[in-house]
Biopython code that builds the backbone (N, CA, C, O; Angstrom):
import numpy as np
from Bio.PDB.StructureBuilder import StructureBuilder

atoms = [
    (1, "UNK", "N", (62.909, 140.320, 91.957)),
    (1, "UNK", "CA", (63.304, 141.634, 92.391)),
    (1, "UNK", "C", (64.662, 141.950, 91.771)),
    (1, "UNK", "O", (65.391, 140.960, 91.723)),
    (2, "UNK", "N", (65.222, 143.141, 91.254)),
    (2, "UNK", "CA", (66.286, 143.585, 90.617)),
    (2, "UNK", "C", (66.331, 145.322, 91.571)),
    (2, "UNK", "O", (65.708, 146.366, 91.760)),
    (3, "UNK", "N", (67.839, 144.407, 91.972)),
    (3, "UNK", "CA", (68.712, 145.714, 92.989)),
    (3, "UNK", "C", (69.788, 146.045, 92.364)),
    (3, "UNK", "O", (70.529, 145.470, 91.568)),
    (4, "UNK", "N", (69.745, 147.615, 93.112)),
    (4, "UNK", "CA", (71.320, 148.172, 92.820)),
    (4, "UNK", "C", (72.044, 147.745, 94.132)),
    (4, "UNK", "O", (71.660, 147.388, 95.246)),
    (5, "UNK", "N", (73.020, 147.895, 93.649)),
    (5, "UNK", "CA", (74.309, 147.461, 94.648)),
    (5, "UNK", "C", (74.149, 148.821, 95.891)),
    (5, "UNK", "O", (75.038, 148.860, 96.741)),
    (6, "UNK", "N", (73.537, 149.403, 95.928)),
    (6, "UNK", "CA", (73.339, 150.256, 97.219)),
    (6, "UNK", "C", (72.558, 149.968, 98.027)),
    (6, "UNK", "O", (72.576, 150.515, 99.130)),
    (7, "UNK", "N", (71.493, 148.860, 97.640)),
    (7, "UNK", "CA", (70.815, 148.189, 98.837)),
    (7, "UNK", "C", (71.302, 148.172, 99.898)),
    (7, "UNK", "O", (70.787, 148.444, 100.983)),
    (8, "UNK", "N", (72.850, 147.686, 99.534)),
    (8, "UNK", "CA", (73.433, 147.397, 101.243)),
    (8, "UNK", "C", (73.442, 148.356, 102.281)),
    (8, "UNK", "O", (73.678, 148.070, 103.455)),
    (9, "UNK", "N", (73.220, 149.347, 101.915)),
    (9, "UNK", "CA", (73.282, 150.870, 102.342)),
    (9, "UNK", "C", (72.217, 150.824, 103.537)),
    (9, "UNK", "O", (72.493, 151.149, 104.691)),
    (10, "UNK", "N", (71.002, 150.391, 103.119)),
    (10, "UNK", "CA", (69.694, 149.978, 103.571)),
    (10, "UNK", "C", (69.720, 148.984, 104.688)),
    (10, "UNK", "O", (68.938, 149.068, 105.634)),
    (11, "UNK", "N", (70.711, 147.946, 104.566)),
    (11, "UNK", "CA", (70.884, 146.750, 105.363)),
    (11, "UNK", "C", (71.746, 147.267, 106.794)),
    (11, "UNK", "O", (72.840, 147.827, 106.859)),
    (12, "UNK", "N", (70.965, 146.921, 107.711)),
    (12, "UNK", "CA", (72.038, 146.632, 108.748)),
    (12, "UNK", "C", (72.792, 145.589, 109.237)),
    (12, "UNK", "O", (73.742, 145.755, 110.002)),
    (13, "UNK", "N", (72.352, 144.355, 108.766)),
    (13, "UNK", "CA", (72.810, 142.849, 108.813)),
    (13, "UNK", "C", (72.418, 141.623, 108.419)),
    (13, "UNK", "O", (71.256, 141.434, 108.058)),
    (14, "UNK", "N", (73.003, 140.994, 108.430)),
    (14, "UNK", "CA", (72.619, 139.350, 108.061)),
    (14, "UNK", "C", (70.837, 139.535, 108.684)),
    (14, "UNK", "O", (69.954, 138.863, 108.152)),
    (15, "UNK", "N", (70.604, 140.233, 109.509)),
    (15, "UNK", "CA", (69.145, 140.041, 110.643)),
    (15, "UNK", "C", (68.534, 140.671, 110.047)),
    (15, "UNK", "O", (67.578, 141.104, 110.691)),
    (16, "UNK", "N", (68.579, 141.049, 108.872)),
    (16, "UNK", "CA", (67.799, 142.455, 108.461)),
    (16, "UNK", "C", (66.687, 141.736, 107.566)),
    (16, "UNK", "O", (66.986, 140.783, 106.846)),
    (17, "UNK", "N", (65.387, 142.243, 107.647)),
    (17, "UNK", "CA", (64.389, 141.359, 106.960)),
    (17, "UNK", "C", (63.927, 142.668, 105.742)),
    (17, "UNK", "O", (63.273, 143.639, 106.123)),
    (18, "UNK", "N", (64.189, 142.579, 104.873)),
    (18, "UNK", "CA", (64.268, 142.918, 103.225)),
    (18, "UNK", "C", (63.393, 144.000, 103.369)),
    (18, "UNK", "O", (63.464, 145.222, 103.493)),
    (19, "UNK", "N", (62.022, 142.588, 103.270)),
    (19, "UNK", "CA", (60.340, 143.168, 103.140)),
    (19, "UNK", "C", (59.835, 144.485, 104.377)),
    (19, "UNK", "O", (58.751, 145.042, 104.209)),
    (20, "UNK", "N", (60.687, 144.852, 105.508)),
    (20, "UNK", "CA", (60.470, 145.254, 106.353)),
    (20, "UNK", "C", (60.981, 146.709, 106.296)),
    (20, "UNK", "O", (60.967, 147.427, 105.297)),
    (21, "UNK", "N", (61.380, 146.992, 107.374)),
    (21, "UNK", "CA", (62.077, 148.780, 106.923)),
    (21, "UNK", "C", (63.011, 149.289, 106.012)),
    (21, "UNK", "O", (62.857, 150.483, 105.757)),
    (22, "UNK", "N", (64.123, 148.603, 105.338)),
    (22, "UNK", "CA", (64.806, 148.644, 103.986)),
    (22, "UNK", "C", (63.763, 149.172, 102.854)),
    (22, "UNK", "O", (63.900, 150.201, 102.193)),
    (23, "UNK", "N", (62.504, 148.081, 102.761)),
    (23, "UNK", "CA", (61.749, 148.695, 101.630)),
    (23, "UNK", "C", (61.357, 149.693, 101.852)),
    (23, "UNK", "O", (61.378, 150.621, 101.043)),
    (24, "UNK", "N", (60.727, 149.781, 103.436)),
    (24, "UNK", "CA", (59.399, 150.421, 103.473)),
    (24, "UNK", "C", (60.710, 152.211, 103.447)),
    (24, "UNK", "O", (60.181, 153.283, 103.154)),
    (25, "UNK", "N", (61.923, 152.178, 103.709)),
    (25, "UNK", "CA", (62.515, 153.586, 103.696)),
    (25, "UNK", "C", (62.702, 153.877, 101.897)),
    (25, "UNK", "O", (62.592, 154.989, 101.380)),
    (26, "UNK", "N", (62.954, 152.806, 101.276)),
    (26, "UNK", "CA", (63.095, 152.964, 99.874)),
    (26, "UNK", "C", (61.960, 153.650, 99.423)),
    (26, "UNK", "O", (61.998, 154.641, 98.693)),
    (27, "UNK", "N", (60.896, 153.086, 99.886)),
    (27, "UNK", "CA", (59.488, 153.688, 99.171)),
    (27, "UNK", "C", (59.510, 155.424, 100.083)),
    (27, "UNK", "O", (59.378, 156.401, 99.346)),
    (28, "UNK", "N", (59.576, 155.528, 100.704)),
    (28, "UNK", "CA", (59.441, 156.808, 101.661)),
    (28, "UNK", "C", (60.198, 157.787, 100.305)),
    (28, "UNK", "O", (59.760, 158.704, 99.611)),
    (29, "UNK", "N", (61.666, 156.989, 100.361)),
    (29, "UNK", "CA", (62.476, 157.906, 99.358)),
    (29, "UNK", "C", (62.099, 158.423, 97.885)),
    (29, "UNK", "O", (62.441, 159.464, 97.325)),
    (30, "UNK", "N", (61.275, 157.353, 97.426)),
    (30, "UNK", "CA", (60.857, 157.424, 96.333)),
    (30, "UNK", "C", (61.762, 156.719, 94.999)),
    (30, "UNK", "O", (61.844, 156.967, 93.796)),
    (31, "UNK", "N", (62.348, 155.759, 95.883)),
    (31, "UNK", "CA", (63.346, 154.854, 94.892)),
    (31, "UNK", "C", (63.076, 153.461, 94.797)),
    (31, "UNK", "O", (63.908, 152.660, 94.370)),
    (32, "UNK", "N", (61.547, 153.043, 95.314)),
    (32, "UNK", "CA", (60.643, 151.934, 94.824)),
    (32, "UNK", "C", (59.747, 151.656, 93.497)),
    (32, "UNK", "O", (58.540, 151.889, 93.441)),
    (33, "UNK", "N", (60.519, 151.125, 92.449)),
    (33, "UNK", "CA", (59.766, 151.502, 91.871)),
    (33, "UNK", "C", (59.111, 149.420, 91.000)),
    (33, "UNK", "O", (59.232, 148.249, 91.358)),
    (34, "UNK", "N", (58.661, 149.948, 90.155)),
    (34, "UNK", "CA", (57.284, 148.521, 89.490)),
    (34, "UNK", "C", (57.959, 148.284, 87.949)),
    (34, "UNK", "O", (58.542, 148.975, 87.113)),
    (35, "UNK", "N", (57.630, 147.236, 88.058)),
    (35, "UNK", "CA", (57.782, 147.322, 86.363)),
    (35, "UNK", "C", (56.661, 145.995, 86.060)),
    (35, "UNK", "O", (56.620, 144.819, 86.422)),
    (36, "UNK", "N", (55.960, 146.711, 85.358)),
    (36, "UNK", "CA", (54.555, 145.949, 84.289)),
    (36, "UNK", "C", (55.161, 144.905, 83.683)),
    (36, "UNK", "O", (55.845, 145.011, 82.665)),
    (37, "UNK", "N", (54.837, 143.442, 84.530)),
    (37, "UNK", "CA", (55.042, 142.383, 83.897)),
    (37, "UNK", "C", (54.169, 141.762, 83.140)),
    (37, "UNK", "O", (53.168, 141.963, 83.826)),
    (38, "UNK", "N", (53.599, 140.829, 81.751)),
    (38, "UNK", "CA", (52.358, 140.369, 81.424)),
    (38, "UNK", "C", (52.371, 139.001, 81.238)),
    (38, "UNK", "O", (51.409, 138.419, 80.738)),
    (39, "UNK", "N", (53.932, 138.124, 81.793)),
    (39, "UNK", "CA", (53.839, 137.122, 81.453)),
    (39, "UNK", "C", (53.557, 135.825, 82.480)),
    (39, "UNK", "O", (52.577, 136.108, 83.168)),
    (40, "UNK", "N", (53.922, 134.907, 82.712)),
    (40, "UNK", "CA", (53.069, 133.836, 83.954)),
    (40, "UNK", "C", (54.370, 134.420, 85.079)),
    (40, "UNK", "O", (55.509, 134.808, 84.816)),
    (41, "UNK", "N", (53.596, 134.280, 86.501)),
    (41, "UNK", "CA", (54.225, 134.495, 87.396)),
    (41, "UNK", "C", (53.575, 133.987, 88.840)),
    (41, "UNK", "O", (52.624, 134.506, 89.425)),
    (42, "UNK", "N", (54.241, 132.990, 89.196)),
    (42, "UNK", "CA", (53.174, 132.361, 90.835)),
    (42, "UNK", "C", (54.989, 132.611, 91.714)),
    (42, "UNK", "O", (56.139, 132.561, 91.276)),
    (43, "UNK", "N", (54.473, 132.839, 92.899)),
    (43, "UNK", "CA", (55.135, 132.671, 93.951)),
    (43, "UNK", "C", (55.278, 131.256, 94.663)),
    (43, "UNK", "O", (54.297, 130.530, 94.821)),
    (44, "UNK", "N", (56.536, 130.911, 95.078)),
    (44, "UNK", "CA", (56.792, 129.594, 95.393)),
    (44, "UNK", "C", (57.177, 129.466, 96.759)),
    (44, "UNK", "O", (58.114, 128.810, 97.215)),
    (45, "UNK", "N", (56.229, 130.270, 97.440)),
    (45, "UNK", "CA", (57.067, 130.216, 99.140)),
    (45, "UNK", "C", (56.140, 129.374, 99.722)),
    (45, "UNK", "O", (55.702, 129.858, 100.766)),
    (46, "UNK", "N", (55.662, 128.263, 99.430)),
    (46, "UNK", "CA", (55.587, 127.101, 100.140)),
    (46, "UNK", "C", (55.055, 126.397, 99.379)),
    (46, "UNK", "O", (54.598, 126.717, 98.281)),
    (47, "UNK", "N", (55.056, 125.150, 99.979)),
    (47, "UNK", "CA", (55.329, 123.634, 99.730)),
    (47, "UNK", "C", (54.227, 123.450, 98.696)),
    (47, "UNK", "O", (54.353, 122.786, 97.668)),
    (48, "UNK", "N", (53.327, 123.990, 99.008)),
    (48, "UNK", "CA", (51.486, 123.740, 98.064)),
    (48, "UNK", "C", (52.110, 123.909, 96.847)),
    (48, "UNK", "O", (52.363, 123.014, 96.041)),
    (49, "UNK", "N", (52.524, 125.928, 96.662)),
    (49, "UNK", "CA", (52.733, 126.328, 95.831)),
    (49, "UNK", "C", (53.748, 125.677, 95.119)),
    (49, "UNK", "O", (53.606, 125.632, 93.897)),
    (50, "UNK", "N", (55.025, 125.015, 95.760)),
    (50, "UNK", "CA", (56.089, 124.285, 94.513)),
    (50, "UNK", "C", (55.366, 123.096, 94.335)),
    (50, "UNK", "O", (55.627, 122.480, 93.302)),
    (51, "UNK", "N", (54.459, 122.586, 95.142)),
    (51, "UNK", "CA", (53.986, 121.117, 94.283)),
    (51, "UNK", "C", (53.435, 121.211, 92.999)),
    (51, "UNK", "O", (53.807, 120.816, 91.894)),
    (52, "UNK", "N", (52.225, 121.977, 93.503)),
    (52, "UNK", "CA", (51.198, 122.699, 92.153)),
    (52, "UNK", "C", (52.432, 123.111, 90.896)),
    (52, "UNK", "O", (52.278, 122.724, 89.738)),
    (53, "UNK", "N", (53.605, 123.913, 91.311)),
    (53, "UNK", "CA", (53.960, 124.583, 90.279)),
    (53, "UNK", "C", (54.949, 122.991, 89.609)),
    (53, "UNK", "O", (55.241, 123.143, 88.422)),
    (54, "UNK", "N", (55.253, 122.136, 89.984)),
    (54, "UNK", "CA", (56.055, 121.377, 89.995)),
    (54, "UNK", "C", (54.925, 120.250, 88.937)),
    (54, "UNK", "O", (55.241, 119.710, 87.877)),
    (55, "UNK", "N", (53.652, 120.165, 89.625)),
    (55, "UNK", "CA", (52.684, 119.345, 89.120)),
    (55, "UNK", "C", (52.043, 119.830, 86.994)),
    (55, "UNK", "O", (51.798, 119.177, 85.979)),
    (56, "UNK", "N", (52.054, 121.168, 87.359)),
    (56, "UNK", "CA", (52.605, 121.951, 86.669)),
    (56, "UNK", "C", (53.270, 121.175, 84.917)),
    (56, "UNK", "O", (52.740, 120.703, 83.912)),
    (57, "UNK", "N", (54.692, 121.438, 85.402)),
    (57, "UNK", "CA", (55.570, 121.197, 85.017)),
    (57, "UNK", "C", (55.787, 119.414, 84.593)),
    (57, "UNK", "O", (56.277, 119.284, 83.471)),
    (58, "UNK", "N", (55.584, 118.491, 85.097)),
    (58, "UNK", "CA", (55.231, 117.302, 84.955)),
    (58, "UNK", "C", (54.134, 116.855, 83.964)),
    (58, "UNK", "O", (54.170, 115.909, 83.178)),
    (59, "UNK", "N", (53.310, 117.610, 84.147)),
    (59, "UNK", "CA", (51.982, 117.823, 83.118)),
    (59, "UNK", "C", (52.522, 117.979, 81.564)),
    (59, "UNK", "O", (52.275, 117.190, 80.652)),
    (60, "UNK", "N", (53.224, 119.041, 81.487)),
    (60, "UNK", "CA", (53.771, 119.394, 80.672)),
    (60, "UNK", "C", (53.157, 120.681, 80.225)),
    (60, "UNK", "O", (53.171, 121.087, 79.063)),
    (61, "UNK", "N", (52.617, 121.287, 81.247)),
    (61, "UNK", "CA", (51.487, 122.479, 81.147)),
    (61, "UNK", "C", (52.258, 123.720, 81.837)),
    (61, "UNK", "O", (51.664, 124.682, 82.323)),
    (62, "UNK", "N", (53.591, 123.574, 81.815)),
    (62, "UNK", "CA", (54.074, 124.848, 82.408)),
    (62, "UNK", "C", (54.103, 126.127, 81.763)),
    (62, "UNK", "O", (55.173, 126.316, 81.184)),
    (63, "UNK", "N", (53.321, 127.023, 81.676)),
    (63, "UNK", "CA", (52.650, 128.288, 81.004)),
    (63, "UNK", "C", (54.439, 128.938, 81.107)),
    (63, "UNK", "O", (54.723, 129.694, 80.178)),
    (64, "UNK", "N", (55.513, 128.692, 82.089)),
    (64, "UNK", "CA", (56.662, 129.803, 81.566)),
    (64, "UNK", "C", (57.906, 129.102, 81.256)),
    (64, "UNK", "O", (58.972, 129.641, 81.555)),
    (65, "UNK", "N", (57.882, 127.791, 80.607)),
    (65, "UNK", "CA", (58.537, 126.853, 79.867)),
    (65, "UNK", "C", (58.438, 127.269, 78.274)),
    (65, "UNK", "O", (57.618, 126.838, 77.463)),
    (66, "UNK", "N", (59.521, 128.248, 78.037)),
    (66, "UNK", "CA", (59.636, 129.098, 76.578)),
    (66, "UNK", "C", (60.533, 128.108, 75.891)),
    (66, "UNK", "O", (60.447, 128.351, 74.688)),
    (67, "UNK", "N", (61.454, 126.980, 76.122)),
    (67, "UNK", "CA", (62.249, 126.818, 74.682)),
    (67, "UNK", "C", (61.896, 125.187, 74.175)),
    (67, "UNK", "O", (60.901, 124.753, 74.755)),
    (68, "UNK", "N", (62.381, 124.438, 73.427)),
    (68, "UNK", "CA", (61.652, 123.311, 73.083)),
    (68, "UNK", "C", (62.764, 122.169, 74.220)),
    (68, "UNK", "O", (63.821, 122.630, 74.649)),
    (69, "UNK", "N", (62.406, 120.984, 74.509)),
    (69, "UNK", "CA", (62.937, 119.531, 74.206)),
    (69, "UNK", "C", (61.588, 119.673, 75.673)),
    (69, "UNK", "O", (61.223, 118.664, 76.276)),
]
sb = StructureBuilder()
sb.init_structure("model")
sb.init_model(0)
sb.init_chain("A")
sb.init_seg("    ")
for serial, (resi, resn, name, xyz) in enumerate(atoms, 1):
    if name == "N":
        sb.init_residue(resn, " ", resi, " ")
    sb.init_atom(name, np.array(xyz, "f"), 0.0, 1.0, " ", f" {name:<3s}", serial, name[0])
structure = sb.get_structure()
């Protein structure tokens, strides 16, 4: 995710959960916006997912491992 520094604007506190009314007023506003990615991308919010992505990587099969050694 890539923010402007006015997010905070959005925030009411440390308690404030991102994914929740912050976005959902951003999108209302019409200042949500996408950008067309085409390259590898997995989410790592749990343990499965960093093993796999980790198992991955050990393999030596990591599809977003771009430079050499």
């Amino acid at each position: 995710m890539v923010l402007e520094p006015r997010i905070f604007e959005y925030l009411r506190g440390d308690a404030e959960v991102l994914e929740k009314e912050p976005l959902i007023r951003l999108a209302e506003e019409g200042q949500l916006m996408a950008y067309p990615f085409h390259g590898y991308w997995q989410c790592m919010d749990t343990k499965r997912e960093m093993d796999r992505l980790n198992a991955l990587w050990e393999a030596g099969q990591a599809p977003w491992k771009s430079w050499d050694n």
